[in-house]
Structure formats: C-alpha cells, structure tokens
C-alpha positions, 0 to 999 in steps of 0.5 A: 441507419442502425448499423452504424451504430451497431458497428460502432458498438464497444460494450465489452463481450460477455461477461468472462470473468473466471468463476470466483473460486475461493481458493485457499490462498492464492498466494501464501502471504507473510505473517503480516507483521514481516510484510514490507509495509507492516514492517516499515511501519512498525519501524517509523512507530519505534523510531519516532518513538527513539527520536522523542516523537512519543505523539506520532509513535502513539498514532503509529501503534494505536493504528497498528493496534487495530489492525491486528487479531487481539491475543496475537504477536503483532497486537502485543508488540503494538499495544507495548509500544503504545504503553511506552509511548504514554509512559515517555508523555507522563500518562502512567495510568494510560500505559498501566491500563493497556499494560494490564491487559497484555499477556505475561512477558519481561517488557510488559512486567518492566513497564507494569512496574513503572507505571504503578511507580509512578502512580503510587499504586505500586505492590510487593509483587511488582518488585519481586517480578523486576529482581526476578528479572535478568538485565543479560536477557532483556534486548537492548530497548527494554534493557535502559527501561528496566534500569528507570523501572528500579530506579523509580520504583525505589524512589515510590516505595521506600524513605531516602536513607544514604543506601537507598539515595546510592541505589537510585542513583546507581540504577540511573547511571545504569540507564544512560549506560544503556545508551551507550552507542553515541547514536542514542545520545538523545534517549540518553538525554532524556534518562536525565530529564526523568531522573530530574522529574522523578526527584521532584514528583515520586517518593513519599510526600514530607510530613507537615512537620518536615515542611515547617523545618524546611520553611524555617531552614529557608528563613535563616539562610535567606541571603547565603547559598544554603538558603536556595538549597533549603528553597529547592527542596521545600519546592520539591517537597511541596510539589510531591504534597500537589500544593504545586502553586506554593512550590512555585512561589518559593521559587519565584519569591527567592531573591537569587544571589547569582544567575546559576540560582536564578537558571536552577530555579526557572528549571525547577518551576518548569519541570514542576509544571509542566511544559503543558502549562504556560507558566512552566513553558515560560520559565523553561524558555528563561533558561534557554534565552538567558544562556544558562549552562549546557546541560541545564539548557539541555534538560529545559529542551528535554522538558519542552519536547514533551509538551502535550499536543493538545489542551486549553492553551492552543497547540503547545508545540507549534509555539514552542517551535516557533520560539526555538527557532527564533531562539536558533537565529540568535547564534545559540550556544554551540553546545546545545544547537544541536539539541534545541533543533532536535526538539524543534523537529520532535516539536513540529511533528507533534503539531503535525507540521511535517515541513517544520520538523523536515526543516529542523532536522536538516538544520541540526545536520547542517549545522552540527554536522559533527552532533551525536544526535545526527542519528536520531535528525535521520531517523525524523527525516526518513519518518516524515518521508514515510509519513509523506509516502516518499519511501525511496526517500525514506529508503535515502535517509535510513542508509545514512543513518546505517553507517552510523550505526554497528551491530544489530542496530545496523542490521535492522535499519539497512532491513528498513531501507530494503523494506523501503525500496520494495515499497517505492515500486508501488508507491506513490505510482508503480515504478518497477525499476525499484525492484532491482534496488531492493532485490540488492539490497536485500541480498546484502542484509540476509547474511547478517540477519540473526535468525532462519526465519528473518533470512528467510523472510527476506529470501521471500521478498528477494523473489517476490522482487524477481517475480514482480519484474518478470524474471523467473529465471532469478528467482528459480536461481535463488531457490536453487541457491537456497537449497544448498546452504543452511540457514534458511528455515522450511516454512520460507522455502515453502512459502518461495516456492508456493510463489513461485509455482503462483506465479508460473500458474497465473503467466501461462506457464502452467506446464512449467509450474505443474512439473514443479509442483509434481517435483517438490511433492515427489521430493517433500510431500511425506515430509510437509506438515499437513497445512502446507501438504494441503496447500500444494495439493490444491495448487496441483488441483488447479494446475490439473484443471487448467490442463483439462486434467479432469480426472487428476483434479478429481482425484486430488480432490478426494485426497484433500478431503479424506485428509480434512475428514481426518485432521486430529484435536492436535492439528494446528488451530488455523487449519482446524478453524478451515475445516469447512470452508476447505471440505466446501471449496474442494466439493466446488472444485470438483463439480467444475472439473466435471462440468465440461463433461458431466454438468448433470452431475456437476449440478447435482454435486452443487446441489449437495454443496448447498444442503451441506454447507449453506454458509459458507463462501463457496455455496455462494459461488456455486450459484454463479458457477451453475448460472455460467454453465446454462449460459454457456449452453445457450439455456438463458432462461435456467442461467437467469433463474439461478442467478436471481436466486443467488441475488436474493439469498446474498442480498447487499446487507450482509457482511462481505464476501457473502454479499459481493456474490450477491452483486455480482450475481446482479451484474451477471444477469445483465450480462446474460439479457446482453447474450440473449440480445445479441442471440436474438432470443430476447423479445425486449432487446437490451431493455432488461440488461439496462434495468439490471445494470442500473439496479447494480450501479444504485444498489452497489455504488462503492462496488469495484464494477459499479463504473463498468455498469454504468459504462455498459448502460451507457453503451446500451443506449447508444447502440438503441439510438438512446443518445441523450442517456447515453452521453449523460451517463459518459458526461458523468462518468468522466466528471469522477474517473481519475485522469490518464487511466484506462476506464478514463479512456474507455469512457472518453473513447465511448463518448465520441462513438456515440458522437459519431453514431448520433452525427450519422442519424441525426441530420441536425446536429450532424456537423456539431456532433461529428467535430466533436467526435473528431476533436475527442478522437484526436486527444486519444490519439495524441496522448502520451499513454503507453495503450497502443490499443487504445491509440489504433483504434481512436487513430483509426476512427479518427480517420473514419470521422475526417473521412465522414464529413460534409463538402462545403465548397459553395461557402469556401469550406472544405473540397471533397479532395480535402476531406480525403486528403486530411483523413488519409493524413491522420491514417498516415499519422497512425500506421507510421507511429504503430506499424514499425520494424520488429525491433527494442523499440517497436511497439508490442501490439496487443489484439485490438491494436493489431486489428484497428491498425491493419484496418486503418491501413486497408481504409487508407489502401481503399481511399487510395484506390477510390482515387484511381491511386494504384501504385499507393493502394498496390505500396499498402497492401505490400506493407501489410504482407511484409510486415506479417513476413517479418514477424512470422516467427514472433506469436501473437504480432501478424496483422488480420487481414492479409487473405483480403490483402493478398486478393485485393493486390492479386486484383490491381492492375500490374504496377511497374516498380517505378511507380510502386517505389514510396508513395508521392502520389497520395493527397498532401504531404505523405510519409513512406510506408516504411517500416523502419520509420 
C-alpha cells in the first residue's frame, strides 16, 4: 500500500541549485542614484520640497541619507537637500549641524552662511565665502538661496543705514527674480514670507533706549496713521529682543483706525508667533476670513504652510486644513483661491493624509485651471501617487506638468515620468507591458539630456526595457545604433553591452553571448580600463565554462590573477578594495572548471583556497562546491562530512552573506539524506533528512528557503505514511503563504496528495478523506492562473480521485458507470483546455504539463477500453500521435508516451472509420477530442 504513496510523491528532485559562485557582478548596476527607483526618489524629495512639502521632503532625504556610503555624491546630495528642508521649517541649527559636516562645495557654503545668519553665529568668513561666489555658476536651485543667503546675512550682521536697507532689499527682488518661470510662482511666494520674517526676527536687537523712543513715538501718535506705524516697529523690535509676548500686546491693545490696520497687525502677530503656536495660527486665520487684501491673505497662508508637524497643541496641520477648506467653501477671494488650496495640499501631506492633499491639488486645478501654481498641484499629486506606489500615475501627472515647463526644468521632469513607466513594470504587480512605454519615452528625452553620462545613462535603461521584454533583437539594434553617433560616453556603452552579454548568457544563448563577448574584447579590450577588462574577462570565463571550455576557462583564470597580482597604488580604489575577494573567487572558479575531469585536483586547489583566504566568501562556497562534487559521485558519506563542516564554521550569528552559506550548507544536507534514501544507502530511510529540515526552518525562520523546508518535511512524512504531521505542516503553510502564488499551490497541491495517500491506506476515513482531495484538486484546477503545470497535473489527479471512489448503490448513491463516467467527464475537461492545435493561443506546455496531460489522455483511452469502447480508445491514442505530428518541428512541445500509444492502438481491434469519427460513445456528455476546440 505504500506505493501509492510513494507514487503520489512531490518532493522536488535533488537539491540542484548552481554552485553559488560569487561572481564579480552578475550585472553591472548603475551608480545607484541613476537607478529609476533612486531617481524617482530623489525627485519625489526636490519636488516636495519646490511645492512647500518641507515635512515629507525632510523624510524623503533622511531615508535617502541612510541609505548611501557617507563621503559619497548621493550622501551629499541627501544631506543637502535635508538641510534645505530645515532651513525652509525655521530650524537654522538642525541645517547648520548637518551642513557643517558636508564637504566643501557652493551649496553647502550658500546654506552655511544662511544658516549662522539666522542664528547670530555668523563669521567674517562666511561673508567672504558668499561674495567669493559667482551667482552665473550656481544652478538655478541654488541661485534664489544665494540671494536669501546675502540678504539675511546683511540683515544679521550690520545697523540699518539707507544703503544697506537698499542692499537688502535689492538681494530679495533678486530672489523672486530667480523664480522667474510662472511655474515657481509658489517659491516665489514664499521668498516674500521670508523677507517679511526676516524684517521682524534677524538684525541686531534696539537697545533699551530705542524701545523707550519707540514706546513714546506710539503714545503721541495714538489715534493717527503714524501711531500704528511706530506700533509695528516697536512689535518688531520687541520681538528681535525675544520679549514676544509684549510685542504681541502692542498689537492686540492698538485701537485700529481702519480694517487694513487691523489685517496688518493679525499678520504681524502671526509671523511673531508663529503658525505652531495657536495664538499665531489664530491671528493668521483673521486675516484670511476677514477677507483682507490679496497679498497679505497670500502671505497668512504662506505662514500657515509652515506650521510644525508635531508639538503640544496636537497636529497643527491637520487643523488648519480643515479650517481652510471650510474656508475654500465660502466663495473666497478669486484671487488667492489658488494659494489657499495649495496650502491645504502642503498642510494635508504634512499631517500625512494623502487623500486630503490629493483632494487639495485637484481643487486648485479644477477650479483655478488658469493659476500659476498648477505646477506645483502636479508635482503633489505625482508625489502622492509615488508615495502611494502608483507610479504609472505619477508617471500621468508629471507629463502634465511638462508642458508647462521649458528647458532644463522640462527635460528632468519628462526623464522622471520615464523613470516612472520603468518602475510601473514591477510595481505595484509585474506588468511588463510598461516596458515599451517607458523604452519610448526614454528615446524621446535622450537627445535633450545635457551630458554623455545622462544620455547614456538613459541608453542604459532603454535596454534594459528591451531586454525585460525578451526582445534582444531591439537591444542589439540600439547598441548598434549607438556606436555610430557621438554623444554617449564609454562607461554606458560598456555597462549596455555587460547587459547584454548577461542577458544572452542567463536565455540559453551562451554562443551568441560568447561570439560577442570575443568580439568586443577583440575590438577594445587593449583599450578598456583594467575595472572593466576584468569584468568582461570573468564573463568570457563563465561562458567558457558553460560551453565545457575547461581549458579556456582556466586559462582566462590565470589572466585575471596575474592582472590582480599586479594592479599598481594608482588603480582605481574600488577595484584595489576587491583585490581579494577577486584572487579568491578566481581560484574558485578554476577548481570548478576542473572538477568534472580532475576533482582530486579540484579538491586540493580548494583546500588551497581555504588556508589563503579564510574569510572571504568564496571560501565559503567552496564547501558546497566540494559537498556537491562527492554527491554527484554517489560518496554521500564524504558530501555530508564537508557539509557539516560548512554549517559549523558559518554558523547563523554571523553577518550575511557568511552565514547564509551556513544555511544553505544545513539545507544541503537534508537534501543529501534524501539521495541516500532514495539510493537506498540509508539504514534510516528519510528520518535524518527530516531532522535537518526541521532544524533549518527553526534555526533560519526569515530565510528565503525556510517555507520550501518545511514544504519538503511535510512531503517526507507523507510518503512514510506520517499523515498527521504531514497535513499539520500543509495546514500551516497555507495559513502564511500569500494567495495566487506558486509556493501557494504547490502546498495546496501537496495537501490533497497526502488526502488522497491517506483515503487509500486508511479505511476509516477513506470517504471523508478522498472528497477532500477531489474538492481541493477541482479548485486547482478551476483557477484562473496562468501555470498549465500546475493545471494538468491537479486535472489529471483530479480525474484519478473521481475515479477512486467507492459504488454505493444499495443506498442510492453513485453506480460504478457513474464514477466512471464523472472522472472521464473531468479528464475531458483537461485535454480540451491543455491540448489545442499549435497556434497564438495555445497554451505553451512546460515539461510537467506535457507529462500530467498525456497521462490523462492515456487514463481516459484505458478506461475507455475497460468499457469495451474501442472506437474511443482507438480516437485518443490517434489524438496523441497527431498532435506530436503537428509540432514535430517546434522543440520542447511532443507529448511522452507515444511509443505506448502507438503499441497500444497497433493492439486494438481494426475500427471501421465510421465508428472511429468523434466520440459519442463515451459515458455522459463528451466533448470531441478535436484539436482545434
């Protein structure tokens, strides 16, 4: 009775994953701030930032910051655009303390500066390093900062006199002129909230004896014009002293002589406060809803948009976004309905309510549709679809906001959108039909980009499109096109071309990738620098051993070392830094070109490998190397010894990727005890493989082959009749793995074979068990997935259940006929939906549909005969041969079994082809065996 379970086995074969050979790169990456994802993120950082989101920005490039190698480009860049994002929130010493830390560089020097400005810490050198500066070499963001940076720092460091005021002045207008594009009509907005700020909070603070003037200058003057002018400037004074709340009361105990008194002295208390103080958010909210002049209801929002996110008076933004939009429905000012719904977007994404700041900007577009600030209502939008992982959304938005853009400005955001098509293919689910989107749009925006590295960059992703949609035809084609016209530096071409070859390499194309590989280095190797000659001479290494090239791979090997022994002090860093780890991964390389012929001396060059580089990765896996090498021998004993060896001296505590060798060399042993097992070599059939499974799923939980453990225990006990165990183990699984995925199937598939093992050797639950498995077999079957492996062989045994059940006549259940006839009805159901004419939408048929489906054909052709049906035994055997006529010329599609059915037709009585004609014989309603249905 064990046969049945043993025929019913699923454990995948032996263990055959490739040697992990670290190889030096298995495809040269982009420096990783050009990759799309990086990019896109560092773009959803500055535009957040331009659209006044400084909360979100600062989150972008505190992530962003972490994720990059202090000392390199993108660190900076992060770092930079964090110590802007704390200026724009009033945190001077925040920026400062990041900026200090920064290497030397204009930005960095122009936010320094700032910075100590506003903090009173300024020095003589900071002044020095800005006029150093020249205003027609900064880019175009740094260019309004070094205008606020003079501005303020004139303002900290010397008295007012009319020259100085004229100066100040002067530097602001410069500011706002460096918006200029109607699309920054928002940053433009805030230049004026600053210079406002700046007014009331830097410079040195009035002496006593100036307040006492002021104070008095207030008296005399109390009920004419003058008096609320000597009123603003004793506030302001007061509040460059920090005695804010008596600047305040100035304010509040003016009698006001007019209502634009009265709208000035709300602004003023507001920016004195501040919108994180309720007091200030209050007086800021006066000046919208009393209706007060545009651009003093501009500057109130400005302030507002720059309320903390946090603090004691619970969330700031969140309420004054619901105030404005409460505000919005009461028919606002024409004027600054556009502004006040942009605040409420920036407001809604600092209190991280996504919705709210969607809602926002398509309120400004939809009602403003004419508003500058439509731009920056984009730019939210595609940052929330990004933040939301829509980026073919994103992707949407940003080619909106292109045609509201010209020049360089254009150019990156139309680079973005392109980013974001790449990125849409993978995410939120594969859709590869995003490829081609993004391939165009890349081709569009190359010629534009202004440097060699940029347009190669984007040649880069251009293959890459081509390549992740099979189509190595395109991609050659644009290498060959990109040969020919300048414009596209060296480095790109060589990454394209390492792609390529990868790609070529890892399709079963090795000759193709091998005759260009040999054709490049024929071409440029003299010429290659030594970090990419080694590169490509590893990769005609691997393409040597994959052709059994033993000699050439050997020899390629020696090349790399000598060319490692002898790299000079002036070899690039990065390369210098892998001395090591390359000399060690090319010793590897050359014991497993030699194991197939030589393993003694294989073993002993890994031996070697061990006492030279004990550390290294590639010592690592040697071990596993070697532990292969005995098994495929059949020497089981000498594979476990070294993989125990391998476990031991990699054990889980150590740092990645050490100990996952560690793991897998655990997960290898099991899968030796299962060879020996099934050899028969064992004296413990399966027991040990069991413990060692066990072990790893314990001792590896969050490794990416701790579910295929358990999966495989579970398989072990079911076919030592460990039923119990066994569906404990399915009935876990299935309670974690995500649905509609392969591993999920599997484990529903192993689930109703140890069903149907246990209904065949235990008569008690023979009945309960069996529907089970047919109900769980149906559902596989019946899914809309796209595995037609997974669907023949659930079909097949599916069929196979029907088939195995009891007749219960006596008690008016089922005949025998009628089993027979509703398990031919499911095998009918599986040959008409695998088994079609070759043609677009046939179904390609992998190994294991090819064998579960012909199997089912010749089930159905035997219980047809077991019938006495002849004719329909005679139809199906005929249906198997023709269709392995008609794809006799594609590889990989003829069906197994064709010797037996050729036989097993030679065999039946000679059918008149009357008889033989579609089947209308068979029990129940029976489909033809047609191909073309």
């Amino acid at each position: 009775m064990l046969q049945v379970a043993l025929m019913l086995l699923a454990v995948p074969p032996m263990f055959a994953q490739q040697t992990p050979l670290p190889v030096l790169e298995e495809n040269v990456p982009l420096p990783s701030a050009n990759d799309p994802v990086m990019r896109n993120r560092f773009a959803a950082a500055d535009e957040a930032l331009a659209s006044g989101l400084t909360t979100l920005a600062s989150g972008f490039f505190t992530r962003l910051s972490l994720e990059f190698p202090q000392g390199g480009a993108s660190h900076e860049r992060a770092q930079l655009g964090l110590a802007t994002c704390l200026l724009a929130r009033n945190d001077p010493d925040g920026a400062a303390k990041i900026l200090e830390r920064l290497p030397q560089s204009a930005p960095r020097q122009i936010r320094l500066a700032l910075a100590r400005a506003i903090m009173g810490t300024q020095t003589a050198g900071d002044g020095d390093a800005l006029n150093a500066l020249n205003p027609a070499l900064l880019s175009a963001s740094d260019l309004p900062w070094y205008h606020i940076a003079r501005a303020l720092f004139a303002l900290a460091t010397d008295s007012a006199s009319e020259t100085q005021t004229e100066f100040i002045r002067t530097e602001f207008t410069q500011a706002r002129a460096s918006y200029s594009d109607a699309a920054q009509h928002y940053q433009a907005q805030h230049v004026r909230a600053l210079e406002y700020l700046a007014q009331i909070r830097l410079g040195p603070p009035p002496d006593a004896a100036v307040l006492n003037e002021l104070r008095n200058s207030v008296a005399t003057n109390e009920n004419n014009p003058l008096g609320f002018i000597f009123a603003k400037q004793l506030a302001i004074a007061l509040a460059k002293n920090k005695r804010t709340a008596e600047a305040v009361a100035i304010l509040r105990q003016r009698s006001f002589i007019s209502p634009a008194e009265r709208d000035e002295a709300d602004l003023l208390t507001g920016y004195i406060l501040g919108a994180g103080n309720s007091g200030g958010r209050q007086a800021l909210y006066n000046v919208i809803s009393n209706k007060a002049p545009p651009p003093l209801q501009n500057l109130a929002l400005s302030a507002l948009a720059t309320a903390p996110a946090s603090g004691t008076a619970g969330n700031p933004p969140a309420e004054i976004y619901e105030k404005l939009t409460i505000h919005a429905a009461t028919a606002p000012d024409p004027r600054t309905l556009d502004m006040l719904n942009l605040v409420r977007a920036t407001l809604a994404y600092a209190a991280n309510d996504l919705p709210g700041a969607t809602r926002a900007a398509n309120d400004l577009l939809e009602n403003t549709p004419e508003s500058p600030l439509r731009s920056d209502a984009l730019r939210i939008l595609a940052t929330v679809a990004w933040q939301n992982n829509e980026p073919r959304r994103a992707a949407g938005h940003l080619t909106q906001l292109q045609q509201l853009l010209t020049g360089p400005a254009q150019t990156r955001t139309a680079l973005v959108a392109a980013d974001c098509l790449y990125v849409s293919a993978r995410i939120p689910a594969p859709n590869p039909s995003a490829y081609p989107l993004a391939a165009a749009a890349y081709a569009a925006v190359q010629p534009r980009l202004p440097t060699p590295e940029e347009r190669g960059n984007t040649l880069y992703l251009r293959l890459q499109c081509e390549l992740r949609t099979g189509n190595a035809t395109a991609a050659t084609a644009l290498l060959k096109a990109a040969a020919i016209p300048p414009g596209i530096d060296t480095d790109s071409l060589l990454h394209c071309e390492w792609s390529l070859i990868e790609w070529l390499r890892n399709n079963g194309e090795a000759p193709a990738a091998r005759a260009r590989l040999d054709a490049l280095l024929a071409m440029q190797g003299a010429r290659m620098d030594t970090t990419h000659r080694i590169r490509f001479l590893w990769q005609q290494a691997l393409l040597a051993l994959a052709a059994d090239d033993t000699a050439q791979a050997i020899q390629l090997a020696a090349q790399i070392t000598a060319i490692m022994e002898k790299l000079p002090p002036s070899a690039p860093p990065a390369l210098l830094a892998q001395t090591r780890a390359i000399l060690s991964k090319t010793i590897l390389l050359k014991a497993r070109a030699m194991l197939p012929s030589d393993p003694v001396s294989a073993h002993a060059i890994l031996n070697e490998l061990r006492r030279k580089y004990p550390d290294e990765e590639a010592t690592a896996a040697s071990y596993l190397l070697e532990g292969r090498s005995h098994a495929a021998r059949g020497d089981y004993s000498q594979a476990l010894r070294i993989l125990a060896t391998a476990h031991q001296r990699y054990p889980r505590h150590l740092q990645p990727p050490l100990s996952d060798y560690g793991a897998e060399a655990l997960y290898e042993i099991a899968q030796q005890h299962i060879a020996q097992s099934q050899s028969g070599t064992s004296s413990q059939p399966y027991r040990q493989a069991i413990e060692a499974l066990e072990k790893f799923a314990t001792d590896y939980p969050r490794h990416p082959l701790a579910d295929a453990a358990k999966l495989q225990q579970a398989d072990l006990f079911r076919i030592t009749a460990n039923f119990a165990d066994a569906l404990a183990i399915y009935e876990q699984l299935l309670t974690r793995l995500p649905d509609n995925t392969p591993r999920r199937w599997r484990a529903e598939l192993a689930r109703a074979d140890c069903l149907y093992a246990k209904a065949t050797l235990t008569p008690a639950t023979r009945d309960t068990d069996l529907n089970l498995a047919i109900d769980a077999y149906d559902r596989l079957f019946s899914l809309p997935h796209k595995s037609s492996d997974l669907k023949a062989e659930a079909g097949c045994k599916w069929g196979n259940a029907l088939a195995a059940r009891r007749p219960d006549p006596q008690a008016g259940g089922r005949a025998p006929a009628d089993i027979a006839r509703e398990a031919d009805e499911a095998r009918w159901k599986v040959i008409t939906q695998l088994l079609k004419a070759p043609g677009p939408d046939a179904p390609l048929l992998g190994a294991n549909a090819r064998y579960w489906t012909a199997r089912t054909l010749m089930n159905l052709a035997d219980s047809s005969k077991a019938r006495n049906d002849n004719a329909t035994a005679a139809t199906l055997y005929r249906l198997l041969l023709d269709y392995n006529n008609d794809v006799q010329n594609t590889p990989g599609r003829r069906l197994p079994f064709q010797n037996i059915a050729w036989r097993e037709l030679s065999q039946l009585p000679r059918i008149p082809p009357a008889e033989a004609s579609p089947v209308s014989s068979a029990p129940g309603p029976s489909p033809s065996p047609s191909l073309t249905q």
